[in-house]
Gaussian input, Z-matrix of N, CA and C with variables (Angstrom, degrees):
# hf/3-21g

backbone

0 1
 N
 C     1     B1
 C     2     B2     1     A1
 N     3     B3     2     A2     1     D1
 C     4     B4     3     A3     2     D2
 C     5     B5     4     A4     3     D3
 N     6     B6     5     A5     4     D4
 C     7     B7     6     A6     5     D5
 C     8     B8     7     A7     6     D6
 N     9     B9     8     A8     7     D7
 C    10    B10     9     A9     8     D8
 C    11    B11    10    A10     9     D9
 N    12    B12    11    A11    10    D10
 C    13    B13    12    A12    11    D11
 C    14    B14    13    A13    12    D12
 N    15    B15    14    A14    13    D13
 C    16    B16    15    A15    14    D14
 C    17    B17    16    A16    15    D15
 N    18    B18    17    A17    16    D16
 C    19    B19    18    A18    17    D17
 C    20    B20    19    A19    18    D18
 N    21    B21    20    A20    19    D19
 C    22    B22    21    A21    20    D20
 C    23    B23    22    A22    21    D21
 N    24    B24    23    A23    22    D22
 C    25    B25    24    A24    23    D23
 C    26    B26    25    A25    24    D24
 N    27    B27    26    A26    25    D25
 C    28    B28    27    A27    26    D26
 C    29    B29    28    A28    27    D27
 N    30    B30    29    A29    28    D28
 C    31    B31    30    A30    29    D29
 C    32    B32    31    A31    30    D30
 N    33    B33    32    A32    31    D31
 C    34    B34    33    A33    32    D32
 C    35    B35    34    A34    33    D33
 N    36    B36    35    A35    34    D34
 C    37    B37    36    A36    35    D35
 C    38    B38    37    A37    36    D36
 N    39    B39    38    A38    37    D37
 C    40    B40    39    A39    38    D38
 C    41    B41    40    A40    39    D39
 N    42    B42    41    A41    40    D40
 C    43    B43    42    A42    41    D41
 C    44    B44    43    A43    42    D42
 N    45    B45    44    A44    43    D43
 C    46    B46    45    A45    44    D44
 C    47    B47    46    A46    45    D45
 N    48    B48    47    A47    46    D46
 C    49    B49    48    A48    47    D47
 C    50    B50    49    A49    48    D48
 N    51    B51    50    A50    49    D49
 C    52    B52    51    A51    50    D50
 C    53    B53    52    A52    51    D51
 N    54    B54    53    A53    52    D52
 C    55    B55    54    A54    53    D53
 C    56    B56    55    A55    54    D54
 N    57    B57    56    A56    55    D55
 C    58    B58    57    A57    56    D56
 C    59    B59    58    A58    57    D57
 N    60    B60    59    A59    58    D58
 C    61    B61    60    A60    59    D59
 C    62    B62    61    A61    60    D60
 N    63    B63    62    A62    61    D61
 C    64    B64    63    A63    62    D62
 C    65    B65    64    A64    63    D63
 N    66    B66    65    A65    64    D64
 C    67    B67    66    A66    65    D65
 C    68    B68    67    A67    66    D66
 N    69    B69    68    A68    67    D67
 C    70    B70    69    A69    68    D68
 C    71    B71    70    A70    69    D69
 N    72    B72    71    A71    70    D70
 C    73    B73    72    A72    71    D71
 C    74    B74    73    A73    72    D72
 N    75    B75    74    A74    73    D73
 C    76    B76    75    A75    74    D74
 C    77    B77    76    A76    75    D75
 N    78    B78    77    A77    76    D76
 C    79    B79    78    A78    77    D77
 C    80    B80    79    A79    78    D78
 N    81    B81    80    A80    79    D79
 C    82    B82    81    A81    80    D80
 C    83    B83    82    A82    81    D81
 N    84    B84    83    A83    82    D82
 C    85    B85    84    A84    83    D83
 C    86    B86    85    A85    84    D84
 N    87    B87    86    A86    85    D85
 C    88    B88    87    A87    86    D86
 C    89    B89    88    A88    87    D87
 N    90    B90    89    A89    88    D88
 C    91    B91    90    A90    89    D89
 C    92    B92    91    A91    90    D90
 N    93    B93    92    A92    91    D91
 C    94    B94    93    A93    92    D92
 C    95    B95    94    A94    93    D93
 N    96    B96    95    A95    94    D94
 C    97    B97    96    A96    95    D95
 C    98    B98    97    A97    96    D96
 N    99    B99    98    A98    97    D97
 C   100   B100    99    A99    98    D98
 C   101   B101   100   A100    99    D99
 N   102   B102   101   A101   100   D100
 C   103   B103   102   A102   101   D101
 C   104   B104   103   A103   102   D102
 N   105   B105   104   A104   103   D103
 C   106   B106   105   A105   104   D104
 C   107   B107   106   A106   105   D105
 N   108   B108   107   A107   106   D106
 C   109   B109   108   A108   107   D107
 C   110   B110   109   A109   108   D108
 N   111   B111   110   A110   109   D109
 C   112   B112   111   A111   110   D110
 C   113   B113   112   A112   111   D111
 N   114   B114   113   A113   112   D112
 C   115   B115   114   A114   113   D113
 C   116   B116   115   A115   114   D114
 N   117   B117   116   A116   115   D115
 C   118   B118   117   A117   116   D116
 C   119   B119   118   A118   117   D117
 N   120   B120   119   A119   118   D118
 C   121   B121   120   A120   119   D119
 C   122   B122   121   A121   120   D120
 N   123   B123   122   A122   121   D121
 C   124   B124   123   A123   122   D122
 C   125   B125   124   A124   123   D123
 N   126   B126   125   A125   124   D124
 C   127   B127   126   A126   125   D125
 C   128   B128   127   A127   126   D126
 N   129   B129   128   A128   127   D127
 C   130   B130   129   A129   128   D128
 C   131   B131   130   A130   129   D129
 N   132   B132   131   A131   130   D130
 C   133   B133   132   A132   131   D131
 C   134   B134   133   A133   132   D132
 N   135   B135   134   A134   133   D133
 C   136   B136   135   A135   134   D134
 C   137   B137   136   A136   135   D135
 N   138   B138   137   A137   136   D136
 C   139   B139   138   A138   137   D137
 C   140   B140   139   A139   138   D138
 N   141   B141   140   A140   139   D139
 C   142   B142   141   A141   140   D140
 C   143   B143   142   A142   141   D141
 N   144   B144   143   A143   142   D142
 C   145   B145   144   A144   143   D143
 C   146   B146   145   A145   144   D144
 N   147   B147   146   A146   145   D145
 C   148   B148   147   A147   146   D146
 C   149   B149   148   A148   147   D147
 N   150   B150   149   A149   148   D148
 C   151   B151   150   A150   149   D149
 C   152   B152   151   A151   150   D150
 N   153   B153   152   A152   151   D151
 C   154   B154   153   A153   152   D152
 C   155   B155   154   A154   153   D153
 N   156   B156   155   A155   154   D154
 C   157   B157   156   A156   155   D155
 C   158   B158   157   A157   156   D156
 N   159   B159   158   A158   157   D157
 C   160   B160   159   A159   158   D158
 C   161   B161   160   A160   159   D159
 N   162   B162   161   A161   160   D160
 C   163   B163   162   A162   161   D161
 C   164   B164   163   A163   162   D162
 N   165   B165   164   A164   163   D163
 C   166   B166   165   A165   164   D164
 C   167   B167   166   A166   165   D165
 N   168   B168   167   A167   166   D166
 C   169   B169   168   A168   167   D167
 C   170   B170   169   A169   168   D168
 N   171   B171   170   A170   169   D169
 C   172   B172   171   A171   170   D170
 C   173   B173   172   A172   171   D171
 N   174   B174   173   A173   172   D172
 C   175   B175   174   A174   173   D173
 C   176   B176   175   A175   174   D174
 N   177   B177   176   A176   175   D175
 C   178   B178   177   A177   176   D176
 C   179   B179   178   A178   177   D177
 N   180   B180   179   A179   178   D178
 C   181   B181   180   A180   179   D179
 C   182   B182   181   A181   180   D180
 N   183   B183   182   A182   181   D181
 C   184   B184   183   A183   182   D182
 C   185   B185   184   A184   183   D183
 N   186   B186   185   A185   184   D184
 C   187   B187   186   A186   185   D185
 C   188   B188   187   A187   186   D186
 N   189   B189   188   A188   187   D187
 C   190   B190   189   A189   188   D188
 C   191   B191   190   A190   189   D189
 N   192   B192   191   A191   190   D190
 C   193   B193   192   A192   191   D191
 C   194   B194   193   A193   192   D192
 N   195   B195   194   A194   193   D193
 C   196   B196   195   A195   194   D194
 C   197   B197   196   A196   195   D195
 N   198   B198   197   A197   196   D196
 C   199   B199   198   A198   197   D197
 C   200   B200   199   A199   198   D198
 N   201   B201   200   A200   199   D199
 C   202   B202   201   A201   200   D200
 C   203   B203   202   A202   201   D201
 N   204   B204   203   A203   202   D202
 C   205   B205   204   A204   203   D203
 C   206   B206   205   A205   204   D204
 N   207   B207   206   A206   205   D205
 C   208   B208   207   A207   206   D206
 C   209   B209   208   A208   207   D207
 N   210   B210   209   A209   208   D208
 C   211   B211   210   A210   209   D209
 C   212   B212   211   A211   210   D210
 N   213   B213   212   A212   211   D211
 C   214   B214   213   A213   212   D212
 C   215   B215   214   A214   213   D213
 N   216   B216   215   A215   214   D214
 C   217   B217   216   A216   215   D215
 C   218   B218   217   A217   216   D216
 N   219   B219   218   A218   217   D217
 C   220   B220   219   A219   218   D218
 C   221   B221   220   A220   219   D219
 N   222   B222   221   A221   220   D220
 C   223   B223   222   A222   221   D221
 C   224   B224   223   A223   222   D222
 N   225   B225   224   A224   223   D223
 C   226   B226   225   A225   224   D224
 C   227   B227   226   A226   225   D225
 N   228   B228   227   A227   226   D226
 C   229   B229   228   A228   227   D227
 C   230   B230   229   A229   228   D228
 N   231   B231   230   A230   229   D229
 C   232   B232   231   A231   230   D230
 C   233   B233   232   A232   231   D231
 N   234   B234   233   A233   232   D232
 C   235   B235   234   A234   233   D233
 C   236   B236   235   A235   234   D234
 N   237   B237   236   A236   235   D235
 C   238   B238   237   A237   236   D236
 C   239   B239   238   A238   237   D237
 N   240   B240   239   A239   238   D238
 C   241   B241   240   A240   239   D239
 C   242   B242   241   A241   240   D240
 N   243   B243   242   A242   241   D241
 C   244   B244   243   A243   242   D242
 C   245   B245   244   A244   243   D243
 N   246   B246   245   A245   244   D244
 C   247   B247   246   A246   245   D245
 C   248   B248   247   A247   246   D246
 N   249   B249   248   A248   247   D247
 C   250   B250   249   A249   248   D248
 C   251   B251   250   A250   249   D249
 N   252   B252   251   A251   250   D250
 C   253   B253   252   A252   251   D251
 C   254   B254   253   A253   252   D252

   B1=1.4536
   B2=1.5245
   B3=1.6403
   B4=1.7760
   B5=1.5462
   B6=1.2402
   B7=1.4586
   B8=1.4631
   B9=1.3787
   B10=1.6332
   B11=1.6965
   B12=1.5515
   B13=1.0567
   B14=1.7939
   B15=1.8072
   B16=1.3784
   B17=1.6640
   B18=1.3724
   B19=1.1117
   B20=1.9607
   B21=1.0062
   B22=1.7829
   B23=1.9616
   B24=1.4799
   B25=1.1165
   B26=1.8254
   B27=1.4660
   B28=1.5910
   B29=1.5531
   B30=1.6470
   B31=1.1862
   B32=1.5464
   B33=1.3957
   B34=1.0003
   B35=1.4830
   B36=1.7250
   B37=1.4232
   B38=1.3521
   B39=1.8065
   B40=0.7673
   B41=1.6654
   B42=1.1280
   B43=1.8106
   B44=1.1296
   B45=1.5618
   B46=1.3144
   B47=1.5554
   B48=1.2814
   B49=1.6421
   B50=1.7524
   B51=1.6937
   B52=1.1788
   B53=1.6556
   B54=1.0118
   B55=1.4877
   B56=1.4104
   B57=1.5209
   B58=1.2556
   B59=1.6210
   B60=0.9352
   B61=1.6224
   B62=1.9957
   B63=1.1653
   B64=1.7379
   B65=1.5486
   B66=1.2867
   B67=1.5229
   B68=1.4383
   B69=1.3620
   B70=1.5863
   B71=1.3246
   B72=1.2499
   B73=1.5418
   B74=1.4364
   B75=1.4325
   B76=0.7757
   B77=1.2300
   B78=1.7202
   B79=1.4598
   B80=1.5296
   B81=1.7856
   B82=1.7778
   B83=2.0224
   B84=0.8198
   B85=2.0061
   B86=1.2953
   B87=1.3245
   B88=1.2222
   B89=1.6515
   B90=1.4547
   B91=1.8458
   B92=1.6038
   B93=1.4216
   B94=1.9884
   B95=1.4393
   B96=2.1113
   B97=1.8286
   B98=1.7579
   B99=1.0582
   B100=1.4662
   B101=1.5494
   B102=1.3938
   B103=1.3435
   B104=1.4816
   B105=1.0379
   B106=1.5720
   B107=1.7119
   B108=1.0100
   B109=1.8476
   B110=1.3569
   B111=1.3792
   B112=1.7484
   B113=1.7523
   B114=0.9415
   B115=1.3956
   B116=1.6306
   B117=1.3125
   B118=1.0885
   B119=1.1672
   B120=1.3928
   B121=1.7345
   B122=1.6461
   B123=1.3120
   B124=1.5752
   B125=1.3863
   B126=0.9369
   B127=1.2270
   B128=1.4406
   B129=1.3367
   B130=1.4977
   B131=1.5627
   B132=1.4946
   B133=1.4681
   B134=0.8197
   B135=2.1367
   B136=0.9045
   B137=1.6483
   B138=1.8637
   B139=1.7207
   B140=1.6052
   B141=1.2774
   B142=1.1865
   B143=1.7866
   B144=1.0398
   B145=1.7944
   B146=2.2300
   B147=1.1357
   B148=1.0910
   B149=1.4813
   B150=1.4043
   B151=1.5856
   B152=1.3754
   B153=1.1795
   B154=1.7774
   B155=0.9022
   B156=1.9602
   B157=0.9499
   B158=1.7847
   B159=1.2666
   B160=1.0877
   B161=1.4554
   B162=1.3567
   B163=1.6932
   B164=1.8478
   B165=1.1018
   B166=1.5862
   B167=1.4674
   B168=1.5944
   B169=1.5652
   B170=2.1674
   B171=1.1849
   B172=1.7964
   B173=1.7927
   B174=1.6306
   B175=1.6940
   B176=1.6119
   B177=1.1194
   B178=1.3383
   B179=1.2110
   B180=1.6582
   B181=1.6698
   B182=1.8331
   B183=1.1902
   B184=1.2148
   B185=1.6372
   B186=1.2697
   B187=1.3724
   B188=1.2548
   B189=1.6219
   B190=1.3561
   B191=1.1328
   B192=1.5821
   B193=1.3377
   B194=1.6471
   B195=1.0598
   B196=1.7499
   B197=1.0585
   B198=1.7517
   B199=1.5886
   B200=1.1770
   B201=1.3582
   B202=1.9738
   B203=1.5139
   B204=1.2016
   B205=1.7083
   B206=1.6205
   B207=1.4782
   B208=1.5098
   B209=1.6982
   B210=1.4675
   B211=1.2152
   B212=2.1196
   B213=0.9584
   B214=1.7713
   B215=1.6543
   B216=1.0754
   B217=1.3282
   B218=1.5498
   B219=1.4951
   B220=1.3632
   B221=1.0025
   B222=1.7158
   B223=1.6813
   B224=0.9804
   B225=2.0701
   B226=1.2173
   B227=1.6293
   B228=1.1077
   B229=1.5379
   B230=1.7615
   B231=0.7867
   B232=1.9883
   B233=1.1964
   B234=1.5909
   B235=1.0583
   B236=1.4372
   B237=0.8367
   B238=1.9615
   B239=1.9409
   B240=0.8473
   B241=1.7311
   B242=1.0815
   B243=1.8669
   B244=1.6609
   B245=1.5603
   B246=1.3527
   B247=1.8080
   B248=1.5521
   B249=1.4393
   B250=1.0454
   B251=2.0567
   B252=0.8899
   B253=1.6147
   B254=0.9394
   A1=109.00
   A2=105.88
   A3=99.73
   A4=108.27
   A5=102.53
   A6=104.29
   A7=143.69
   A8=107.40
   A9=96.64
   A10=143.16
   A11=133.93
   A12=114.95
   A13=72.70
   A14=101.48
   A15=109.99
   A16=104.74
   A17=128.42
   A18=148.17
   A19=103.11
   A20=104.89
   A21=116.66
   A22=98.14
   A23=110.39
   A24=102.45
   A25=125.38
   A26=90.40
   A27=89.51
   A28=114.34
   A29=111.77
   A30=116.50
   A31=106.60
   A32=127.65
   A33=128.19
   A34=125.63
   A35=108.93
   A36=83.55
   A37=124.95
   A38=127.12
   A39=100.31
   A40=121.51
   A41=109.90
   A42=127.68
   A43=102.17
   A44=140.48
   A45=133.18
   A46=124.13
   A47=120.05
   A48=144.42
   A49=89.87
   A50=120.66
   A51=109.62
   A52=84.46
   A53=138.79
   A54=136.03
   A55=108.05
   A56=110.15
   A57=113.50
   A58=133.11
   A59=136.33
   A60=117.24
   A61=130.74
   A62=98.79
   A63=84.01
   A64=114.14
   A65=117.17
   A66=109.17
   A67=110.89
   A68=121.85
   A69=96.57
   A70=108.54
   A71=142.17
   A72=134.05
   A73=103.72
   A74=127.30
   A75=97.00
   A76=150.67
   A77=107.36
   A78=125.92
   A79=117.34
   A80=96.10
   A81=85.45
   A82=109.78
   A83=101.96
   A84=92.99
   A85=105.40
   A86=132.35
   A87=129.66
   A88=118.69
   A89=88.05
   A90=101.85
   A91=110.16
   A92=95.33
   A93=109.78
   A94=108.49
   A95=90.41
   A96=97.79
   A97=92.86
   A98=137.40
   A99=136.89
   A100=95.20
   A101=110.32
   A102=136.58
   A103=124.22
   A104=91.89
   A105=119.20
   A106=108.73
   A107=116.26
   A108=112.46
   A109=103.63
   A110=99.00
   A111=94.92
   A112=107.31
   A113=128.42
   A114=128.57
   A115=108.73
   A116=144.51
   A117=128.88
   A118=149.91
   A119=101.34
   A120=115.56
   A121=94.32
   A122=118.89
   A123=118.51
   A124=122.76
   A125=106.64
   A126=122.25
   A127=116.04
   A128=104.97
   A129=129.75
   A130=108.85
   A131=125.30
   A132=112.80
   A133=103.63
   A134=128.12
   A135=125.97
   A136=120.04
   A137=91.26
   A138=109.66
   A139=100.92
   A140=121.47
   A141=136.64
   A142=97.38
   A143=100.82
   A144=103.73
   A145=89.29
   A146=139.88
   A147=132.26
   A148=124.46
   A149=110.78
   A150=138.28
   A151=111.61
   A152=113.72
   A153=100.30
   A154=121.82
   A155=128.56
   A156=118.39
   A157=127.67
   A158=116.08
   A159=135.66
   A160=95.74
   A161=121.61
   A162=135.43
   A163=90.86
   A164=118.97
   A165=120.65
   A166=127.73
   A167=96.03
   A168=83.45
   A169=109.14
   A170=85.36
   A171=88.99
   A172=116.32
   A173=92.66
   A174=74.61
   A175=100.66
   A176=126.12
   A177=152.83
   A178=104.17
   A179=106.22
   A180=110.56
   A181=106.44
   A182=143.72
   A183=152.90
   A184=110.61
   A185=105.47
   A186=134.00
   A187=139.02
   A188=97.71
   A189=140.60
   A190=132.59
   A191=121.26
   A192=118.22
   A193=112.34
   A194=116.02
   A195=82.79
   A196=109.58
   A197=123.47
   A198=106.71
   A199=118.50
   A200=114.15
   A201=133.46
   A202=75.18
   A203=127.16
   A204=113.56
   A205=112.64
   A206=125.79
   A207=111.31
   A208=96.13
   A209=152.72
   A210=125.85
   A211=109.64
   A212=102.25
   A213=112.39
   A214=86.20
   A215=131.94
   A216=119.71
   A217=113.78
   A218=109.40
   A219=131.90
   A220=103.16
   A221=150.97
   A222=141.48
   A223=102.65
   A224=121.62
   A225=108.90
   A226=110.46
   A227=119.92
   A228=135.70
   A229=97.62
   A230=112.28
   A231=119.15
   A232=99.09
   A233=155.77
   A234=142.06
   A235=137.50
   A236=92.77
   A237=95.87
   A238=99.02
   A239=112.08
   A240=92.57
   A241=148.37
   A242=98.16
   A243=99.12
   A244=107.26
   A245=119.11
   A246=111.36
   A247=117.41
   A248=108.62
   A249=104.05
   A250=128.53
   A251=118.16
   A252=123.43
   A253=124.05
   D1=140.24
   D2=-177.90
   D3=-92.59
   D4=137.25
   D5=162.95
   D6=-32.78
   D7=85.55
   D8=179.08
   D9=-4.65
   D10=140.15
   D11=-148.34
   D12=-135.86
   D13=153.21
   D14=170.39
   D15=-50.32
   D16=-62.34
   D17=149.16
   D18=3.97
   D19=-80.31
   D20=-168.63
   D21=-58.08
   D22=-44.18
   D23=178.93
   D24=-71.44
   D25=-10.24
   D26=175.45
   D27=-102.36
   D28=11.55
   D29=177.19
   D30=-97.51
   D31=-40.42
   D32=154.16
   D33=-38.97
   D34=-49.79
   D35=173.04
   D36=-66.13
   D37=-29.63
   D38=-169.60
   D39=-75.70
   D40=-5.70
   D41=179.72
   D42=-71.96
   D43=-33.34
   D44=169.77
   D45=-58.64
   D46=-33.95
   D47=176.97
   D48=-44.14
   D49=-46.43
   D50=-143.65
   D51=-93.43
   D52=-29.95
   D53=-151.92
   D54=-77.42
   D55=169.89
   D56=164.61
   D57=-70.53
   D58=176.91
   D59=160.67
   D60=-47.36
   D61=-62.85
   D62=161.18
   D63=-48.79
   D64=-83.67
   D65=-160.65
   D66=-54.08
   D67=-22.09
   D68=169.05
   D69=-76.91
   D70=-53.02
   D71=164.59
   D72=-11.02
   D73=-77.23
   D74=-173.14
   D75=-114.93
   D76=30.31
   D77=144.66
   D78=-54.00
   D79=-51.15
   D80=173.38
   D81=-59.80
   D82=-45.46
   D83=-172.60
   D84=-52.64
   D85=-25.63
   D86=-162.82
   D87=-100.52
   D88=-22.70
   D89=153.37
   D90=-61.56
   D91=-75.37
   D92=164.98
   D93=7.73
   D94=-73.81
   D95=-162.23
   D96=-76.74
   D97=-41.91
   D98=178.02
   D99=-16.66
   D100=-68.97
   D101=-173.35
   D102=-30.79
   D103=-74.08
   D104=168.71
   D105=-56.14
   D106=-49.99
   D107=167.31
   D108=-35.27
   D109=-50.79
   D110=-155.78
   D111=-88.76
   D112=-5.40
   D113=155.39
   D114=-25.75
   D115=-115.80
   D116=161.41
   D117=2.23
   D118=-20.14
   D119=-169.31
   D120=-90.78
   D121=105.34
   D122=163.72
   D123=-77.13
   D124=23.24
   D125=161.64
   D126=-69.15
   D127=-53.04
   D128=-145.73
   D129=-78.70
   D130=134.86
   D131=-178.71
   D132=-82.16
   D133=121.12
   D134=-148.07
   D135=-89.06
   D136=-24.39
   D137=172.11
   D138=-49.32
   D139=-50.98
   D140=-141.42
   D141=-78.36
   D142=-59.38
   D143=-174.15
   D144=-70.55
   D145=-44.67
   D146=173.18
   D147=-45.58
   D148=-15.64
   D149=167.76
   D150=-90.16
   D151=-40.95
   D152=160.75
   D153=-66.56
   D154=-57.56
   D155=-172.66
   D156=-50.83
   D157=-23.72
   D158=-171.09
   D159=-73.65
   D160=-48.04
   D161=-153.66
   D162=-85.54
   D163=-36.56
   D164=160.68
   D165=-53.98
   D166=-58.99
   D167=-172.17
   D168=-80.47
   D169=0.76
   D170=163.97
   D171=-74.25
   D172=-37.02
   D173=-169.40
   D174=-108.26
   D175=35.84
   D176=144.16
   D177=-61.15
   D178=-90.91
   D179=-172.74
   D180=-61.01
   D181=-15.48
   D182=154.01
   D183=-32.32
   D184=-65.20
   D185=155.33
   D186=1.55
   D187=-92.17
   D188=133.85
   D189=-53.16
   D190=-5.30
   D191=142.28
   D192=-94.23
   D193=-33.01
   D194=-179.62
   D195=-105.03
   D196=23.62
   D197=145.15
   D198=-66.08
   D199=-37.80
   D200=-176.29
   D201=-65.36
   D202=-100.65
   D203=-138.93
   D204=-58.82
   D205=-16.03
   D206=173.81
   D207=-80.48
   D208=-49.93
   D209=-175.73
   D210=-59.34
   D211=-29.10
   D212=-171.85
   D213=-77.33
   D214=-15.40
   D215=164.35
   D216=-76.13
   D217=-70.06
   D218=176.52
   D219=-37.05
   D220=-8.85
   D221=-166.68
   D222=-121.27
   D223=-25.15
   D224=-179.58
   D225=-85.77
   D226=-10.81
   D227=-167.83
   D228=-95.39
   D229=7.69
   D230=-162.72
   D231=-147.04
   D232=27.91
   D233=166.27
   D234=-27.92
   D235=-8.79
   D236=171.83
   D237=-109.46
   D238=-21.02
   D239=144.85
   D240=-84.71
   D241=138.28
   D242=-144.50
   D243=-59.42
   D244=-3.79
   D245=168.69
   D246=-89.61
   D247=25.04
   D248=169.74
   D249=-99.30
   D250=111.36
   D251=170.55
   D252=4.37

């Protein structure tokens, strides 16, 4: 397998935009570890991949917020389920 490229990780993010909540989860994690490979690599512009990682774990918690607020929707709109408020 070839070594991840700043490049591949910014294609993922943008491929995550289109997905649902799982598969972007875990397109974003898989950018994440992309990420983390390339730590070491002096190759790598480090501002530049330090701008993804940052731009990742944003649309991570992005994510994970409107999975939380579409089910916290779905319980208040469903009151007789027991996840409802």
């Amino acid at each position: 397998m070839t070594e991840p490229t700043l490049e591949d990780v910014q294609r993922r993010l943008d491929r995550a935009s289109d997905l649902g909540t799982e598969a972007a989860l875990s397109t974003l994690r898989t950018a994440r570890e992309d990420l983390r490979a390339l730590e070491a690599d002096s190759d790598v512009d480090e501002r530049r991949r330090e701008e993804l990682a940052d731009t990742v774990e944003q649309r991570i918690r992005q994510v994970d917020d409107r999975d939380a607020y579409d089910s916290e929707l779905g319980a208040a709109m469903n009151p007789e389920d027991e996840d409802a408020p």
